[in-house]
C-alpha positions in Angstrom: 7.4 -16.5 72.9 4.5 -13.8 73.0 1.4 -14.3 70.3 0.2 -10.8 69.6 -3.0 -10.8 68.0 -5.2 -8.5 65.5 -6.4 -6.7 69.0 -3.2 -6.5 70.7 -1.3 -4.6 67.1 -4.0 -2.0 66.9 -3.2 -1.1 70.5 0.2 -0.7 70.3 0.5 1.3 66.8 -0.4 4.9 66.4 0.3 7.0 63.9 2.5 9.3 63.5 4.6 7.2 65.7 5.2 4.5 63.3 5.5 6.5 60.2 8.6 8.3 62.4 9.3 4.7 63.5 10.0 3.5 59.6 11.5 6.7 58.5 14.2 5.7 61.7 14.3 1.9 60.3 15.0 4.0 56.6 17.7 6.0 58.0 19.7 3.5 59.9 19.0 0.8 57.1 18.8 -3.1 57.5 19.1 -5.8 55.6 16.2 -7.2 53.2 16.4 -10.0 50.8 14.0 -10.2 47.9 11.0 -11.9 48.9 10.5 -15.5 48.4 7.3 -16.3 45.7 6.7 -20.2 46.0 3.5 -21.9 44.0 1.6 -24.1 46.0 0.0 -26.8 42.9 -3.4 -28.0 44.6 -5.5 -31.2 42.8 -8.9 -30.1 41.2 -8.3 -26.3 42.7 -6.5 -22.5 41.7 -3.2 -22.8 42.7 -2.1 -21.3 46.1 1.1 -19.3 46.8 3.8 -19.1 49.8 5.5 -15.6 50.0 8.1 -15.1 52.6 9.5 -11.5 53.4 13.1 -12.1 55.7 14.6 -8.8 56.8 17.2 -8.3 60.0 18.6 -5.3 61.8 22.7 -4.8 61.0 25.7 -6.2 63.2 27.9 -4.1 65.0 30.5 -4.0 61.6 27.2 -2.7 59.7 25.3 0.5 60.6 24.3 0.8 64.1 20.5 0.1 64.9 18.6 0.3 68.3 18.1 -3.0 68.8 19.7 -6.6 67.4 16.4 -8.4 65.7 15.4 -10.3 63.1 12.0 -11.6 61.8 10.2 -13.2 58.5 7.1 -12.4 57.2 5.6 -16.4 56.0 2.0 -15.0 53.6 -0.5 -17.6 52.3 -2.7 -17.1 49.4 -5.6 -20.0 48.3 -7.9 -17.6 45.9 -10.6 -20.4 46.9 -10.2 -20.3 50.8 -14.1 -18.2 50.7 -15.0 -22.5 50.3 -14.3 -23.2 54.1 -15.2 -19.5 55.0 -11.6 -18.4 55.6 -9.8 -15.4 53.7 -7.9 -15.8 51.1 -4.9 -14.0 52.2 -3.3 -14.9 55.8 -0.5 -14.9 57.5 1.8 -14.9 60.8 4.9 -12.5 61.6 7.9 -14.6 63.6 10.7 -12.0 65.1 13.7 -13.2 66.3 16.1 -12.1 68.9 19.6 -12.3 67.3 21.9 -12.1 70.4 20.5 -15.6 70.5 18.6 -16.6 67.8 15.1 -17.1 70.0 12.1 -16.6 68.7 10.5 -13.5 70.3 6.9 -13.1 69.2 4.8 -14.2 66.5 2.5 -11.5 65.4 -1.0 -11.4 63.5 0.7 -10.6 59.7 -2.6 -8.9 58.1 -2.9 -6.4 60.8 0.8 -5.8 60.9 0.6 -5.3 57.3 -2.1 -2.7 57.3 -0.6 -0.5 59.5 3.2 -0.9 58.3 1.7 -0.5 54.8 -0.2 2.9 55.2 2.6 4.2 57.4 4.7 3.8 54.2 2.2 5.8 52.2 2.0 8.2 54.9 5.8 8.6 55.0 6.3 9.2 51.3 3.4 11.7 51.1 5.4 13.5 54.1 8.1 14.3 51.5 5.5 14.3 48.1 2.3 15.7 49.2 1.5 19.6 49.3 1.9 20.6 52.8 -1.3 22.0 52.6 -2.9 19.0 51.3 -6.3 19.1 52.8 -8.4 16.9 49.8 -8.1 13.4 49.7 -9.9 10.6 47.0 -9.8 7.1 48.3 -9.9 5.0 45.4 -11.1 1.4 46.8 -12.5 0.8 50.2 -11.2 -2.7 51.1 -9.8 -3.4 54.9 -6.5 -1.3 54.1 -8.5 1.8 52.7 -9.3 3.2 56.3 -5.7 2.6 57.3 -4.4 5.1 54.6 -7.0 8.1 55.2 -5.5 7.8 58.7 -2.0 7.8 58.2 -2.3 10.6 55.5 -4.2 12.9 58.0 -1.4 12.1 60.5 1.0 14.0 58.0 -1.3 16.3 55.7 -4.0 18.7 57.1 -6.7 16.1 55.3 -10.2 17.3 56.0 -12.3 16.1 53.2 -11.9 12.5 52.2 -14.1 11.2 48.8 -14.4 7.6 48.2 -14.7 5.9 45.3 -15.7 1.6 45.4 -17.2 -0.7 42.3 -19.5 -1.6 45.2 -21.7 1.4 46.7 -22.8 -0.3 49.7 -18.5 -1.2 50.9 -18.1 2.6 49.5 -20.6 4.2 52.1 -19.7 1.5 54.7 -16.1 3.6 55.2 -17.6 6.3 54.7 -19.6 6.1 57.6 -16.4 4.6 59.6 -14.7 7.8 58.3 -17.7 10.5 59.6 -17.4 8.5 62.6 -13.9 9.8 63.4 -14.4 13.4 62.4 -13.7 13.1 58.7 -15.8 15.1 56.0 -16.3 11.6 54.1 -18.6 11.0 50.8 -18.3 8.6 48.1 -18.7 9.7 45.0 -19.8 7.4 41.4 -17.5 10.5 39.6 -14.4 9.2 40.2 -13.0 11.7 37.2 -14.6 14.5 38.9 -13.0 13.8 42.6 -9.9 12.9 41.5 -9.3 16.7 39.4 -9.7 18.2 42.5 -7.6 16.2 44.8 -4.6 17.1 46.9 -4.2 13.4 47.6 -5.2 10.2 45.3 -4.7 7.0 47.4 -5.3 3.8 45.3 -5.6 0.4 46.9 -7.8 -2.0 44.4 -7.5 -5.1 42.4 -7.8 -3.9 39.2 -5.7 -4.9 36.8 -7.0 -2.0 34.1 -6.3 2.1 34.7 -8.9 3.2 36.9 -6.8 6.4 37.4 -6.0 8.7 34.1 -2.8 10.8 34.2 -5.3 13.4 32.6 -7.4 14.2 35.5 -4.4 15.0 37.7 -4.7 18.5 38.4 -1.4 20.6 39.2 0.2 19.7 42.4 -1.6 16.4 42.9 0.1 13.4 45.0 -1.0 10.0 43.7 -0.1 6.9 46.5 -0.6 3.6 44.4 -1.0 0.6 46.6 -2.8 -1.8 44.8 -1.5 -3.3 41.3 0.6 -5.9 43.1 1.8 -8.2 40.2 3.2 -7.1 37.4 0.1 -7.7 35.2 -1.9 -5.5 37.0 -2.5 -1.8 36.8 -4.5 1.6 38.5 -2.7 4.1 36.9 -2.1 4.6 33.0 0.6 5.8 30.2 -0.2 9.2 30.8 -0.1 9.2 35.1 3.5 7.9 34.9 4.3 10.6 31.6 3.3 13.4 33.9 4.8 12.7 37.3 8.0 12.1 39.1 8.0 8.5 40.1 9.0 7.1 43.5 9.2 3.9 45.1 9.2 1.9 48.5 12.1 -0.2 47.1 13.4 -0.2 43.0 14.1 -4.0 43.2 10.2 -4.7 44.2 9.0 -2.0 41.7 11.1 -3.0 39.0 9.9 -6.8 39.5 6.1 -6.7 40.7 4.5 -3.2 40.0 2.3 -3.3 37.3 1.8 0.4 37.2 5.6 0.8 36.2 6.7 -2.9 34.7 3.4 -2.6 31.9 4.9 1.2 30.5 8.4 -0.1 31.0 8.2 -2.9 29.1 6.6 -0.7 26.3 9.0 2.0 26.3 6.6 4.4 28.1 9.1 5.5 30.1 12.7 4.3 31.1 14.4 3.0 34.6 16.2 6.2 35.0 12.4 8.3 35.6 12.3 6.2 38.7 13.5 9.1 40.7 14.1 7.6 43.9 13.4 5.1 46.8 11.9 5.8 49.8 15.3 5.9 51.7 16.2 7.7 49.2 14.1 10.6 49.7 14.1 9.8 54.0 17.7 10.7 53.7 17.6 13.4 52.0 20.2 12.0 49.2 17.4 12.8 47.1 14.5 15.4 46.9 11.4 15.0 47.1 8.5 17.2 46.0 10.0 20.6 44.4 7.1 23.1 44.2 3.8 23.3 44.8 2.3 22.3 41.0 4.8 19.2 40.4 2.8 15.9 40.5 4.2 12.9 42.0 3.2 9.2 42.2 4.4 6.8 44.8 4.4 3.1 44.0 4.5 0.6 47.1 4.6 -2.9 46.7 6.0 -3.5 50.1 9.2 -4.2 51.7 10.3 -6.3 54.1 12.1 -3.7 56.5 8.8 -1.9 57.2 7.2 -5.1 58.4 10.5 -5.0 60.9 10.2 -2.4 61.8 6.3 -2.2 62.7 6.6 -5.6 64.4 9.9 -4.8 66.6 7.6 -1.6 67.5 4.4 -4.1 68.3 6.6 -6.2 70.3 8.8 -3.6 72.9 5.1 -2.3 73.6 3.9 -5.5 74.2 6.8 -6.2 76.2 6.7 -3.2 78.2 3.5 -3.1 79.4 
């Protein structure tokens, strides 16, 4: 069995090559049980949590697939880890081989993550963004942020990229990570005043209050929510999800774990059927996507279980063949 580091997933991922890579894994389908939530109760400490995200290519009697594999995504998360100077969040991919049932590789799960995660961003805005999207606003400039300017540029002309961070000093840090690889970067302390002239609004934070308002969203405007991963957390408010048509990675994770869409559900904001699609919805082309150039749109990911598949099948045949 291979162990494929941080190091070793960078340098076999690229984009656009995995965004293409999902939308394939979209099109031929697989199969993806809800993930697993499991509460860890510690003595005298915050409670931890166990997630685990199965997912496996079909059989022969299910749609065909390039490839016969199957993997599980096992995520730890002890809020107080900072105490013995580890993060918080960890993890470890396991893929399987199912002709036999061996264990394959097991694969560094943040990194994985990152990169399947954007891709997924990246792949919706494909079908949802302008095609002449060239403005982008990162809202948040945690270790993902630099992941989704890069997979949106692989798909959308992006030339100018304004961040917005609570914290200036993490704000210019990516900004100056950004300039570095030939983006116009800034950040910006008028997050109002980026976000009415964005193309692109990428959100990846921790809030659990509206730092986006459906009122600054000028015509035509894409809005990729990432953060908001439990359902009592939010980036976007009443008014965002009023204006736009809605899509999602998956409606079962949505439905279950998206603050930006459980909060206005639950309140009669808006109902299940403004959901307009999944993303293999839209990949398919059973639904539409963006209509015309002055529609807004919002995609809400919460992550799904066949895009870590399918990034760590395409870590692992490049790790195999080289």
């Amino acid at each position: 069995m291979r162990v494929i580091d941080a190091d070793k997933v960078a340098k076999a991922l690229s984009y656009p090559r995995l965004i293409d890579v999902l939308a394939t894994m979209f099109e031929t389908g697989a199969a993806a049980p809800p993930r697993h939530h499991h509460t860890i109760a510690l003595d005298d400490r915050p409670d931890a949590t166990l997630l685990l995200m199965p997912a496996w290519t079909l059989s022969a009697r299910g749609k065909a697939t390039a490839g016969r594999y199957a993997g599980i995504k096992s995520v730890s998360v002890f809020p107080d880890a900072a105490r013995v100077g580890q993060p918080s969040v960890q993890g470890a991919y396991l893929l399987f081989d199912t002709e036999s049932g061996a264990p394959l590789a097991l694969i560094d799960a943040p990194a994985l993550t990152a990169w399947r995660t954007a891709a997924a961003s990246a792949l919706a805005a494909r079908y949802l963004a302008r095609r002449d999207a060239s403005r982008m606003v990162m809202v948040g400039a945690g270790s993902l942020a630099p992941f989704l300017v890069r997979a949106h540029a692989a798909v959308r002309p992006i030339r100018e990229v304004v961040v917005w961070n609570r914290s200036q000093d993490r704000a210019e840090a990516l900004v100056a990570t950004l300039a570095a690889e030939g983006f116009a970067a800034s950040t910006t302390q008028d997050l109002e005043g980026a976000v009415r002239r964005a193309h692109i609004i990428s959100t990846a934070t921790l809030s659990s209050r509206p730092v986006v308002l459906g009122a600054w969203l000028a015509p035509g405007a894409h809005l990729d929510c990432v953060g908001a991963f439990r359902p009592t957390m939010r980036e976007t408010d009443d008014a965002a999800v009023r204006r736009a048509r809605i899509f999602v990675d998956t409606r079962a994770g949505a439905l279950s774990e998206a603050g930006d869409l459980v909060i206005p559900l639950g309140e009669g904001v808006i109902g299940a059927g403004d959901i307009v699609a999944e993303l293999a919805e839209i990949v398919t082309g059973a639904i539409p996507g963006r209509r015309d150039a002055g529609e807004i749109t919002i995609f809400k990911s919460v992550g799904a279980s066949i895009e870590d598949l399918a990034a760590a099948i395409e870590v692992y045949e490049h790790v195999a063949e080289s």
